[in-house]
C-alpha positions as CSV (number, residue, x, y, z in Angstrom):
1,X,-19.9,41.0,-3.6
2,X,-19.7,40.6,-7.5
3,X,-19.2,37.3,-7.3
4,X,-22.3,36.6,-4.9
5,X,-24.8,38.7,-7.1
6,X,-23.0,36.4,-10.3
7,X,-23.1,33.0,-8.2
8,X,-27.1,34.2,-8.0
9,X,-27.6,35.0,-11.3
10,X,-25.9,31.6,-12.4
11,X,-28.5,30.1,-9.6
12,X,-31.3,31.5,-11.5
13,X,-30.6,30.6,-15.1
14,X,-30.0,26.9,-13.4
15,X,-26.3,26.8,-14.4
16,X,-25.3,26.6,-10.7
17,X,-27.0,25.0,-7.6
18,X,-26.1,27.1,-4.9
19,X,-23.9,25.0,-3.5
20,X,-20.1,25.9,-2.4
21,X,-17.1,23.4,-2.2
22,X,-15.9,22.9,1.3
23,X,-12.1,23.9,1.3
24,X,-9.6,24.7,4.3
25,X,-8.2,27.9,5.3
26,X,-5.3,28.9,3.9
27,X,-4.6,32.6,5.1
28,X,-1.2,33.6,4.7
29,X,-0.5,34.5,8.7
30,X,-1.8,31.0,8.9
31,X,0.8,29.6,7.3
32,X,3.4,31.9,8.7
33,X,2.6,30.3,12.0
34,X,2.6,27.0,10.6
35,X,6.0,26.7,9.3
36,X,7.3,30.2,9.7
37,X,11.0,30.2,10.8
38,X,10.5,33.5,12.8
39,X,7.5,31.8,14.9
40,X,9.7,28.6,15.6
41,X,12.2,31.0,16.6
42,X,10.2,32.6,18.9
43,X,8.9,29.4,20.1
44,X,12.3,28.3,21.2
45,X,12.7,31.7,22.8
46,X,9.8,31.5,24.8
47,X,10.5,27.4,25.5
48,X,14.3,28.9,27.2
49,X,12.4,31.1,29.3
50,X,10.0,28.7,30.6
51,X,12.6,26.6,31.7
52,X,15.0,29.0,33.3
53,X,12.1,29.8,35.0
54,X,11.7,26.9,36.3
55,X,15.1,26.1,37.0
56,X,15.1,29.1,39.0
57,X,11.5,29.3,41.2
58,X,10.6,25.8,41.0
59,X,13.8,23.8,41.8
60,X,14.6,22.0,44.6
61,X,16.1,24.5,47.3
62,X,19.6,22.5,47.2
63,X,19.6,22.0,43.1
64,X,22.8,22.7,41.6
65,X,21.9,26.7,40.2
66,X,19.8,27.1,43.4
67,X,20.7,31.3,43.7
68,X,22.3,31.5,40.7
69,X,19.7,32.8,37.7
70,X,22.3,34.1,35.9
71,X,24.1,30.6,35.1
72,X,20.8,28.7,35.2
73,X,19.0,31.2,32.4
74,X,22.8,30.6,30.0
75,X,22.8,26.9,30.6
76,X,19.0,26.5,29.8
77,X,19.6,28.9,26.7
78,X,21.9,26.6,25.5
79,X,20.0,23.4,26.1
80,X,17.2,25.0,24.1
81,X,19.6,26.2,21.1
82,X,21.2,22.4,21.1
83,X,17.2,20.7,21.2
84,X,16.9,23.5,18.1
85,X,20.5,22.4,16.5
86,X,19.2,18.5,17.0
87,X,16.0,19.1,15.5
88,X,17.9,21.1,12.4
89,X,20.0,18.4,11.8
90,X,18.5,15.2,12.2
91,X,14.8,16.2,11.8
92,X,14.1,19.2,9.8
93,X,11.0,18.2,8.8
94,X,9.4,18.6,12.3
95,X,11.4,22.4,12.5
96,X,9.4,22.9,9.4
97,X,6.4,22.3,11.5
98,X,6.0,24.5,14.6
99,X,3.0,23.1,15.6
100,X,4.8,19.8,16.4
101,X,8.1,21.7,17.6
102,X,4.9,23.5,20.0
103,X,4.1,19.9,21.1
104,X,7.6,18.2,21.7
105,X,8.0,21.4,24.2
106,X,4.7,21.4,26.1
107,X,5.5,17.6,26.7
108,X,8.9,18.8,28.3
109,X,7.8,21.1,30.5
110,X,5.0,19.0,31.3
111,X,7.2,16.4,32.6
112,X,9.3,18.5,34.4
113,X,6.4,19.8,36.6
114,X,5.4,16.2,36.9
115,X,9.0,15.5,38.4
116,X,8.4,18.6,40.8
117,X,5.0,17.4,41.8
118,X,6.3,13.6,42.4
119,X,9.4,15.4,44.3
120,X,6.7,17.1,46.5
121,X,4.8,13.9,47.1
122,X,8.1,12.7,48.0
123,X,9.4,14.9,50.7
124,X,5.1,15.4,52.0
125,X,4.6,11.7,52.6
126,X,8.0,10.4,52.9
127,X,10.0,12.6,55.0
128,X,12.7,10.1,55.8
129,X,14.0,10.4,52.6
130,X,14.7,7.5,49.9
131,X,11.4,7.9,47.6
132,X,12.5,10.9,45.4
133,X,14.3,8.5,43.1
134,X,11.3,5.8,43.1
135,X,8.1,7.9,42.5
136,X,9.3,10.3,39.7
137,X,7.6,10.2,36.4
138,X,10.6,8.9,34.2
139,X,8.4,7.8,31.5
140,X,5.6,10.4,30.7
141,X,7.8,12.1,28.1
142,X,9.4,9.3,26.0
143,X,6.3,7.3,25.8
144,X,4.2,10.3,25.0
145,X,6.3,11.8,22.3
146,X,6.9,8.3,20.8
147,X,3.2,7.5,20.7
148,X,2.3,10.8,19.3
149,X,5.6,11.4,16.9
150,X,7.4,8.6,16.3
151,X,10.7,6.6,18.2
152,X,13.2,8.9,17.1
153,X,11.3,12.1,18.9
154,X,10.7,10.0,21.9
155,X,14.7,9.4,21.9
156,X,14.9,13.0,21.8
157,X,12.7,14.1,24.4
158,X,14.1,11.1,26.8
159,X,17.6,12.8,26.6
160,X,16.5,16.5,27.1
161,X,14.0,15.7,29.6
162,X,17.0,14.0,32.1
163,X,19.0,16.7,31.2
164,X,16.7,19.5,32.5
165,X,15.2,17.1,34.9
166,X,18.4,17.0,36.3
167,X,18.8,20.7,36.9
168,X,15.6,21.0,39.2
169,X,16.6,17.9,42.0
170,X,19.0,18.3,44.5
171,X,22.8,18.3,43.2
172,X,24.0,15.4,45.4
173,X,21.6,13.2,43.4
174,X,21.7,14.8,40.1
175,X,24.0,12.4,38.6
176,X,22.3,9.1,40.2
177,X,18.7,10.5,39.3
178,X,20.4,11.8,35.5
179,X,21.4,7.2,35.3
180,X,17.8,6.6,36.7
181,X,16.0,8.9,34.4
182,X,17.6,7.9,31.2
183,X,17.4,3.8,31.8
184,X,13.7,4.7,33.0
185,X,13.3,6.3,30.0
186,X,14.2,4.3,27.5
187,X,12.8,1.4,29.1
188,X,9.2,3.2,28.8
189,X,10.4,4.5,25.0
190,X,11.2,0.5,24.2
191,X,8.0,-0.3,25.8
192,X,5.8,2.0,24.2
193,X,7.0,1.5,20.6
194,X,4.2,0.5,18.3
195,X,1.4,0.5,20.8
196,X,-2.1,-0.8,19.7
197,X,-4.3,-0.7,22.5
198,X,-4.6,1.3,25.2
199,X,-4.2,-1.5,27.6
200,X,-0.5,-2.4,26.3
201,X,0.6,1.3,28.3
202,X,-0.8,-0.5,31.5
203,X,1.6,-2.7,30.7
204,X,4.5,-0.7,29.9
205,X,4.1,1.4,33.1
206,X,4.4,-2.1,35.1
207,X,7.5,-2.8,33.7
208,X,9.0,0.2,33.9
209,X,8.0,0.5,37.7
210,X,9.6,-3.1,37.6
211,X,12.8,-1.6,35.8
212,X,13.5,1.4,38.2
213,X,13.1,-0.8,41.2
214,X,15.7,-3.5,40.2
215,X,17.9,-0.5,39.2
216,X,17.3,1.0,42.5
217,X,18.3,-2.5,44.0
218,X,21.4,-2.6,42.1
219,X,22.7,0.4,42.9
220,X,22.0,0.2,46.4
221,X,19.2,2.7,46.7
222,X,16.8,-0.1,47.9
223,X,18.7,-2.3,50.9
224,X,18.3,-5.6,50.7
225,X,17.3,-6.4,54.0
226,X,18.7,-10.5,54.3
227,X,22.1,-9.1,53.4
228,X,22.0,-7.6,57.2
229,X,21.5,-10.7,58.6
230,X,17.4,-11.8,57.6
231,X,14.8,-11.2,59.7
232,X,17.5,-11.4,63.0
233,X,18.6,-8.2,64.9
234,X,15.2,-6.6,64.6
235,X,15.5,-6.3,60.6
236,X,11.2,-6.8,59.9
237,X,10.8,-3.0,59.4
238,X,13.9,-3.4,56.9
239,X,11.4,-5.6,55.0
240,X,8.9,-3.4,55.1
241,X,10.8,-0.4,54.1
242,X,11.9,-2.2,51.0
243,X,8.4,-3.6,49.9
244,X,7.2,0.5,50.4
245,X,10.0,1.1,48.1
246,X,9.1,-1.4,45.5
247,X,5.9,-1.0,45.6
248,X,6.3,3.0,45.4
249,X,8.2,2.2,41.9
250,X,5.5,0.1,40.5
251,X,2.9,2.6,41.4
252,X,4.6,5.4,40.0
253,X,5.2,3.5,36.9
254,X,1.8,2.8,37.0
255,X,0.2,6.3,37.6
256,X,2.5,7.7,34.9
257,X,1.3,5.0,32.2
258,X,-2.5,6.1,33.1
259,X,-1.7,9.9,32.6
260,X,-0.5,8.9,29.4
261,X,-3.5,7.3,28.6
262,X,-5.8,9.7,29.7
263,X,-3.6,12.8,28.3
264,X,-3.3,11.1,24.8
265,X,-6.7,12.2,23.0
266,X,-6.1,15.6,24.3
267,X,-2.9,16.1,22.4
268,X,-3.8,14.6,19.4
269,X,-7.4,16.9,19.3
270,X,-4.8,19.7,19.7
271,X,-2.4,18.5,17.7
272,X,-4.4,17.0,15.0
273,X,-2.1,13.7,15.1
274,X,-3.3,10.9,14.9
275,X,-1.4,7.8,16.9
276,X,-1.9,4.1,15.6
277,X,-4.3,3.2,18.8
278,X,-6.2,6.3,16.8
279,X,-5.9,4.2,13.7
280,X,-7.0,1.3,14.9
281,X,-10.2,2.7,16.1
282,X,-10.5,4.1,12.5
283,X,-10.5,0.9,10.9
284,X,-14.1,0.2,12.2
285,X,-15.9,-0.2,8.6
286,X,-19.3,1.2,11.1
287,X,-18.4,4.5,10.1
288,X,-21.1,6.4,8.7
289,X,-19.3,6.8,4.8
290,X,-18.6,3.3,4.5
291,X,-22.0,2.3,5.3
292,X,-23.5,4.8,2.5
293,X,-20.9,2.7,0.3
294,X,-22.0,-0.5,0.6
295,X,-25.3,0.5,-0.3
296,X,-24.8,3.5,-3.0
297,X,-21.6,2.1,-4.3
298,X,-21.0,-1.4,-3.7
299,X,-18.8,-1.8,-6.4
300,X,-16.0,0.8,-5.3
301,X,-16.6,-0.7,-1.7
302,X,-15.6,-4.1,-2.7
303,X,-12.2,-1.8,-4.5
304,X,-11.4,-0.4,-1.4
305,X,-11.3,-3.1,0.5
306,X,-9.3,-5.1,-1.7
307,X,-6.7,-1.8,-2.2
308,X,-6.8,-1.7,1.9
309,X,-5.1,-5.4,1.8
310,X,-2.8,-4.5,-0.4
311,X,-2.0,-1.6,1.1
312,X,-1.4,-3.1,4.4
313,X,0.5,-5.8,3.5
314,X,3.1,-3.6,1.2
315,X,3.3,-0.7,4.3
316,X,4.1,-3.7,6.7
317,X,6.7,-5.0,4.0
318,X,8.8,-1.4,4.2
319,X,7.7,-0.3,7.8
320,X,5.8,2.4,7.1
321,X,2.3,2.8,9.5
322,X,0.2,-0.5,7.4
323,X,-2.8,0.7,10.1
324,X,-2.5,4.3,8.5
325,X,-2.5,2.8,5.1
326,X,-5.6,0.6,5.8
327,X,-7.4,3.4,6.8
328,X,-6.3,5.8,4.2
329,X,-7.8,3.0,1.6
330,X,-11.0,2.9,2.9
331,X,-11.9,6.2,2.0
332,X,-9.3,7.4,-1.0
333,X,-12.5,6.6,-3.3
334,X,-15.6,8.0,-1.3
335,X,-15.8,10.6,-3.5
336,X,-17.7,8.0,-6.0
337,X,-20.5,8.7,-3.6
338,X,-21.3,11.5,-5.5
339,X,-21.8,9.7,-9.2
340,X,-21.6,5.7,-8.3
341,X,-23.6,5.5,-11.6
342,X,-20.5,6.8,-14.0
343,X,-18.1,4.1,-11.9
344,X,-17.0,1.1,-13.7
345,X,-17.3,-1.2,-10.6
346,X,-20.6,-0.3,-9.6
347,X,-22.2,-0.5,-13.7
348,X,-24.0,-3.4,-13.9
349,X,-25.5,-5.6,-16.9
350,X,-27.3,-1.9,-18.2
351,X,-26.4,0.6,-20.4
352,X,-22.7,2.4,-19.9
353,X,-23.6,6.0,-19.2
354,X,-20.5,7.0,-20.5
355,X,-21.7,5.4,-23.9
356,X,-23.9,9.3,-24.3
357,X,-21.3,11.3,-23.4
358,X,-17.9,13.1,-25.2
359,X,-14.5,11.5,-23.6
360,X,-13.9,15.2,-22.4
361,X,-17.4,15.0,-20.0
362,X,-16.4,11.5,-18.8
363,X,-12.9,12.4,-18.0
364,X,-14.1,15.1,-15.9
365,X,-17.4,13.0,-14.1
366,X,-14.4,10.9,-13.4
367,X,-12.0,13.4,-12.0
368,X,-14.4,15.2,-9.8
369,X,-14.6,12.0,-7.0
370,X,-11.2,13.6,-5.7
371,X,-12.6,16.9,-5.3
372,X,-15.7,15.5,-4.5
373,X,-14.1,12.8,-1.7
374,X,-12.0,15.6,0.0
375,X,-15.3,17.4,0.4
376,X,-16.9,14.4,2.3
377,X,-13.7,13.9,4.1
378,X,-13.7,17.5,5.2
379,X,-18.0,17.6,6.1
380,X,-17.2,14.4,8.3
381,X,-14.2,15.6,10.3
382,X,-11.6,12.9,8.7
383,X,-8.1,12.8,9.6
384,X,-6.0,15.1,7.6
385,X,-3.8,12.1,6.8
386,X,-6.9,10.7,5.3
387,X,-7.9,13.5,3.1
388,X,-3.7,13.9,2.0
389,X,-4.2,10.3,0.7
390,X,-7.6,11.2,-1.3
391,X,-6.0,14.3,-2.9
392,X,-3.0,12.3,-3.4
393,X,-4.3,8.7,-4.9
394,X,-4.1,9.9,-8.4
395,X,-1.3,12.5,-8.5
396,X,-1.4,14.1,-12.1
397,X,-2.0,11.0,-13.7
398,X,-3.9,10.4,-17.2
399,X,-7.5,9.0,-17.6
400,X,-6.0,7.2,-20.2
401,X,-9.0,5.2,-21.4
402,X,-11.0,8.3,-22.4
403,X,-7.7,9.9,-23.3
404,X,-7.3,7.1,-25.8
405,X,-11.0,7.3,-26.7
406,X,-10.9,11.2,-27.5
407,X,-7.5,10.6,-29.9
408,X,-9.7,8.0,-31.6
409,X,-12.2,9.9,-32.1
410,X,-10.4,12.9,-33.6
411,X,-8.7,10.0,-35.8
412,X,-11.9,9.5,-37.1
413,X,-13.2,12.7,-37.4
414,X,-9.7,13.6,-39.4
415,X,-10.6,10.8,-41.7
416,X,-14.0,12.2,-42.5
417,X,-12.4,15.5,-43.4
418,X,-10.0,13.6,-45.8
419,X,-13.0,12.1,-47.5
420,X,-14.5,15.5,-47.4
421,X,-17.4,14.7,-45.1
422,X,-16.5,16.8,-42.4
423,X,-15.0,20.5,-42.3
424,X,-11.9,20.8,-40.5
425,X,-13.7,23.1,-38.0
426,X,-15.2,20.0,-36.8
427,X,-11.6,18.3,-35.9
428,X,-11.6,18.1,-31.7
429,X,-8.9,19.5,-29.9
430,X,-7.1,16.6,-27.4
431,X,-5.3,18.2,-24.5
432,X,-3.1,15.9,-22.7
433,X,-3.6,18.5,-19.8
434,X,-7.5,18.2,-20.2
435,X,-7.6,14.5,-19.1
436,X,-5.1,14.7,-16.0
437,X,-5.8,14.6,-12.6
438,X,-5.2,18.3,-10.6
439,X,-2.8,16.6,-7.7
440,X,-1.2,16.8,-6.0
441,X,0.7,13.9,-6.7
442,X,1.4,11.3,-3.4
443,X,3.7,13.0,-0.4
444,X,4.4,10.1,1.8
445,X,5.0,6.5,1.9
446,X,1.2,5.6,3.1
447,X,-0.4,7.2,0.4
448,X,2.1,6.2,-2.5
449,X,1.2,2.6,-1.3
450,X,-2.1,3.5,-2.1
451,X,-1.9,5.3,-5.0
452,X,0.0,1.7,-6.7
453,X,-2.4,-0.4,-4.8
454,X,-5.4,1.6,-6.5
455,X,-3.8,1.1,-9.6
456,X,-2.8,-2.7,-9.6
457,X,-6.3,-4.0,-8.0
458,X,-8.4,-1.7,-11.0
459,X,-5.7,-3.4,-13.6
460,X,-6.5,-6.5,-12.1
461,X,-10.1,-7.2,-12.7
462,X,-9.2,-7.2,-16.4
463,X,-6.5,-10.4,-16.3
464,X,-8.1,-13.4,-18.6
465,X,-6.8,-16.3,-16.2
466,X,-4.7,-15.0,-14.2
467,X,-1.6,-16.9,-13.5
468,X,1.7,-15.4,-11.2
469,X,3.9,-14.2,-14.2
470,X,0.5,-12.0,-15.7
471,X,0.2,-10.9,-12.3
472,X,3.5,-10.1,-11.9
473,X,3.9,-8.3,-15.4
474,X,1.0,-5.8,-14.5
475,X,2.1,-5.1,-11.2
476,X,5.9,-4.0,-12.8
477,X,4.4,-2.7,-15.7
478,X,1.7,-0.3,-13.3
479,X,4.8,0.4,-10.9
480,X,7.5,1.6,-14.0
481,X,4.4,3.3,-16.1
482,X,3.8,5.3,-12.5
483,X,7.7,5.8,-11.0
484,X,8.8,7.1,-15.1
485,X,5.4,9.6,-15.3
486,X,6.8,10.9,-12.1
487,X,3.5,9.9,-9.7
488,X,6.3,9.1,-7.1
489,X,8.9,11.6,-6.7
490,X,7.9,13.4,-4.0
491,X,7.3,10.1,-2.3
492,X,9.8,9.3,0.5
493,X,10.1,5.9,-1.4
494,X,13.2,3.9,-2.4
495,X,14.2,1.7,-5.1
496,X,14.4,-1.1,-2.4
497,X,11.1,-0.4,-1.0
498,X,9.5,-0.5,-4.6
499,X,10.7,-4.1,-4.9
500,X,9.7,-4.9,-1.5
501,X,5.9,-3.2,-3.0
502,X,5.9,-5.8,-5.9
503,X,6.7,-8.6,-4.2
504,X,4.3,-7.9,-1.4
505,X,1.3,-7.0,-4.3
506,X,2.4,-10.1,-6.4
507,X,2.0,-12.5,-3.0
508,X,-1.3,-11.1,-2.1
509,X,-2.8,-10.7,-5.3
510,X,-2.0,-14.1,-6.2
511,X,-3.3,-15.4,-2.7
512,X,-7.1,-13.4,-4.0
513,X,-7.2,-14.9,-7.6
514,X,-5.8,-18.0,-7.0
515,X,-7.6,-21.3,-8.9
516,X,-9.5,-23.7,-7.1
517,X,-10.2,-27.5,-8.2
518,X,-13.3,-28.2,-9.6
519,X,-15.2,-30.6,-6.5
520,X,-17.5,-33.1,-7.4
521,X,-21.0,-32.6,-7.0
522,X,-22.2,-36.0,-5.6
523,X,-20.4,-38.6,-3.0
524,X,-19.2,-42.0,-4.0
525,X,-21.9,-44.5,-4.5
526,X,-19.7,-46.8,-2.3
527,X,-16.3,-46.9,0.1
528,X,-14.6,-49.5,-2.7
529,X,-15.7,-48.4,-5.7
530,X,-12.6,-46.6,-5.8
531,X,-11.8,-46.8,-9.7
532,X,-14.9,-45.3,-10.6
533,X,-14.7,-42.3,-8.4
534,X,-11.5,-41.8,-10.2
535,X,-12.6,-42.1,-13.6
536,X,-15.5,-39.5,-12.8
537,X,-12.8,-36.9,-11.6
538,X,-11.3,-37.5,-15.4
539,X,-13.5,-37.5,-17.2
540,X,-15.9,-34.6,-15.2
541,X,-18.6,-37.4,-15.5
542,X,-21.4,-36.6,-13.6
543,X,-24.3,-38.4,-11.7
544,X,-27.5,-37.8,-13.3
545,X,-30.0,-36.4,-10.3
546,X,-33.9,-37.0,-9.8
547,X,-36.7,-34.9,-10.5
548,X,-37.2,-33.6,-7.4
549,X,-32.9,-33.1,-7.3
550,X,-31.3,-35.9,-5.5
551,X,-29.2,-38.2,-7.1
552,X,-29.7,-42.3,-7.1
553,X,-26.6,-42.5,-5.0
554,X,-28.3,-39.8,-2.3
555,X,-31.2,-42.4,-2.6
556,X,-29.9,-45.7,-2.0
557,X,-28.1,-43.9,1.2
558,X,-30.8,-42.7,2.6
559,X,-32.7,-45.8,2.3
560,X,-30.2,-47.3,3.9
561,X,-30.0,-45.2,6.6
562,X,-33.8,-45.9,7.4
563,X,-33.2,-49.8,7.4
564,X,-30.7,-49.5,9.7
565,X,-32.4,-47.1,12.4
566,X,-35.8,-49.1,12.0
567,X,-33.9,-52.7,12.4
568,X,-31.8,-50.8,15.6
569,X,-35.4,-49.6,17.0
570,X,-36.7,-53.7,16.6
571,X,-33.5,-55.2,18.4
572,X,-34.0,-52.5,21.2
573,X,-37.4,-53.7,21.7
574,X,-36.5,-57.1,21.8
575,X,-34.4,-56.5,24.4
């Protein structure tokens, strides 16, 4: 309540505006949830019960704990504690997260009620048996945890899904549907590995429809009809039983590929991740922030599209997500949207504005786009990827041209109290502190990329002709100067990738600032006069041009272009 009646007092003197700085929650309970290690515990609790539930009411009538809880809620336990123990081990950083640990298990279950619902189908439409193996849904959970969490979760959930999966048909196929689950399954997780349209899981869910029928085939559980003798012996509804069977595959395939498709925003609104068919659709530059850009701050615009190359190229150079990087550039500087005017690449022929104003003031105009870009990001619903990588861009670095400005200026100032012009009172005090950036400083590989890309391309633009070894001296001088202040230790980032970084920066930068040769401004004032043309390229000798701009040789061509169409015109008449 103080703080409101002190916010309007501010307001009133005209020291404030009234206006409060869009922030996320950050309760504590929140965060307990979040990455607490009692609510993933719980969650794995509540995932065994789920299952043995399952395993229990929902299993086929002949399944292999059919009327036996007891062993069916131990053995599920114990799946649940080895998924936990797997995760521990190989992925602790999504145990660290419960909301994905939340997500890997609703897919799961979700597939396993998928299986029971396809087993239904099954035994509704097909009573004569031989379509349970066919029309499950082998593929929803591996392509839907890779798309959403990476190849290494889908590998995961592919595994544990044929193991439970298992549990829940009948026991005389559990082995044979265990083989056709797990080459399904990583048939669809192969399939579905870097998907960037939608229409590539169309695809996927052909070929895995494709893949379960020839496996079906080769182990028998499709007859091949002309091995009975053909068509002979009354054999046609053979035939046709093994084109329903095939076809049945490639439906199933089909339908599970569409699911996938249509259950894929939903998780990620959930969720809040963001999968690279996401991405792409994020690259589309129609987006209401980058169109204020072009037109407030063309300057920065032109930077981030230039950092977004770079970016790209260098994530693509070390695998990390180049679509995520892309987009992350685009926006890591929108908060210049707030004071384009105090941004070097939007200052024109004018005045400097930072000309009338202390290095102190400047540093912090300059500082305040992070602040102010995650408070755009967060007012138009950005990714939180996205707003990681503008909080992130600049780590705790230095403004160091201000930095260096304010330590001349106390120089200065230090000199005039030496030639006792000035009191010593009057001496500044430089904080190193005072003209770094809050932070944090980059987390991941995406928006360390950026954070050196941002740096080389503003480096850049100050290069007198540029040639490969300057460009290649900035970019390792940037790369050390960052990697020794620290910017990138919290960055999953290698000495091997930051030499695959250089190379890529050096081979695109030198690709955009490349030299071009000087072309000549007229044409040849004739086919033979081949000497001459060379001695104009030598010596840069130009043709003088006309008053009203064209040059004699322009002339003389067109004038004889009209004596030839005129003499054609006469011969046609003639004829």
């Amino acid at each position: 309540m103080f703080d409101f009646f002190g916010q309007r007092r501010l307001q009133r003197q005209g020291f404030s505006s009234g206006q409060k700085r869009r922030k996320p929650a950050t309760h504590g309970w929140v965060e307990a949830l979040r990455s607490g290690p009692a609510a993933c515990g719980g969650l794995f609790v509540l995932f065994a019960a789920v299952i043995a539930v399952m395993t229990i009411f929902l299993a086929d009538g002949e399944a292999i704990f059919a009327e036996k809880p007891l062993k069916a809620l131990v053995v599920t336990i114990v799946i649940a504690a080895s998924l936990m123990v797997h995760l521990y081990v190989n992925l602790p950083q999504t145990l660290a997260d419960n909301a994905r640990v939340l997500l890997l298990q609703i897919v799961i279950v979700a597939h396993l009620l998928l299986l029971r619902l396809a087993a239904y189908m099954a035994a509704t439409f097909a009573p004569e048996g031989g379509f349970l193996l066919l029309v499950a849904t082998y593929g929803f959970a591996p392509m839907m945890i890779s798309l959403l969490m990476g190849r290494n979760h889908g590998t995961l959930a592919a595994i544990y899904a044929s193991l439970l999966g298992g549990l829940m048909v009948e026991k005389s196929v559990g082995l044979i549907f265990l083989v056709f689950s797990l080459i399904g399954s990583f048939v669809a997780l192969y399939l579905s590995h870097k998907v960037r349209r939608r229409g590539t899981l169309m695809s996927a869910g052909v070929y895995v429809g494709l893949a379960i029928a020839l496996l079906a085939i080769g182990l028998g559980e499709i007859q091949l009809p002309f091995l009975k003798g053909g068509f002979r012996g009354g054999l046609a509804a053979d035939w046709e039983q093994m084109g329903r069977q095939c076809l049945a595959a490639l439906v199933a395939g089909i339908v599970t590929s569409m699911l996938v498709s249509g259950l894929l925003p939903l998780f990620e609104a959930l969720f809040h991740v963001t999968t690279d068919i996401s991405w792409i659709e994020l690259t589309d530059l129609n987006h209401p922030l980058l169109k204020r850009m072009t037109i407030e701050a063309p300057g920065t615009y032109h930077h981030s599209l230039v950092v977004a190359n770079l970016a790209e190229a260098a994530a693509e150079a070390i695998g990390a997500n180049a679509t995520m990087a892309r987009v992350g550039a685009y926006f890591h500087d929108i908060g210049k949207l707030k004071k384009p005017q105090y941004c070097i690449e939007n200052i024109g022929e004018g005045e400097n504005p930072h000309d009338e104003l202390t290095p102190t003031m400047s540093a912090l105009i300059i500082m305040s786009h992070v602040k102010d870009g995650v408070d755009l990001a967060l007012k138009y619903k950005l990714k939180r990827e996205v707003i990681d990588v503008i909080q992130e861009h600049h780590g705790t670095s230095l403004v160091y041209f201000f930095y260096h400005r304010a330590l001349k200026q106390r120089l200065d100032v230090e000199e005039q109290v030496r030639l006792k012009k000035a009191h010593e009172e009057d001496i500044p005090e430089v904080k190193e502190e005072t003209f770094r950036y809050h932070g944090p400083t980059p987390r991941s590989r995406e928006s360390a990329i950026i954070s050196l890309a941002d740096a080389v391309e503003s480096a850049s633009r100050s290069l007198q002709k540029p040639t490969p070894q300057k460009i290649e001296q900035l970019i390792d001088e940037i790369t050390t100067a960052r990697l020794e202040d620290g910017q990138l230790a919290e960055a999953a980032i290698t000495f091997a990738d930051l030499t695959e970084i250089r190379a890529s920066f050096c081979t695109t930068l030198r690709s955009m600032m490349h030299n071009r040769i000087a072309y000549p401004k007229s044409p040849p004032s004739s086919s033979g006069n081949l000497s001459a043309v060379g001695k104009e390229k030598q010596t840069g000798a130009e043709s003088p041009a006309s008053e009203d701009g064209e040059t004699p040789q322009g002339n003389s061509l067109a004038a004889k272009l009209k004596t030839g169409v005129a003499l054609k015109s006469f011969l046609h008449l003639l004829t």
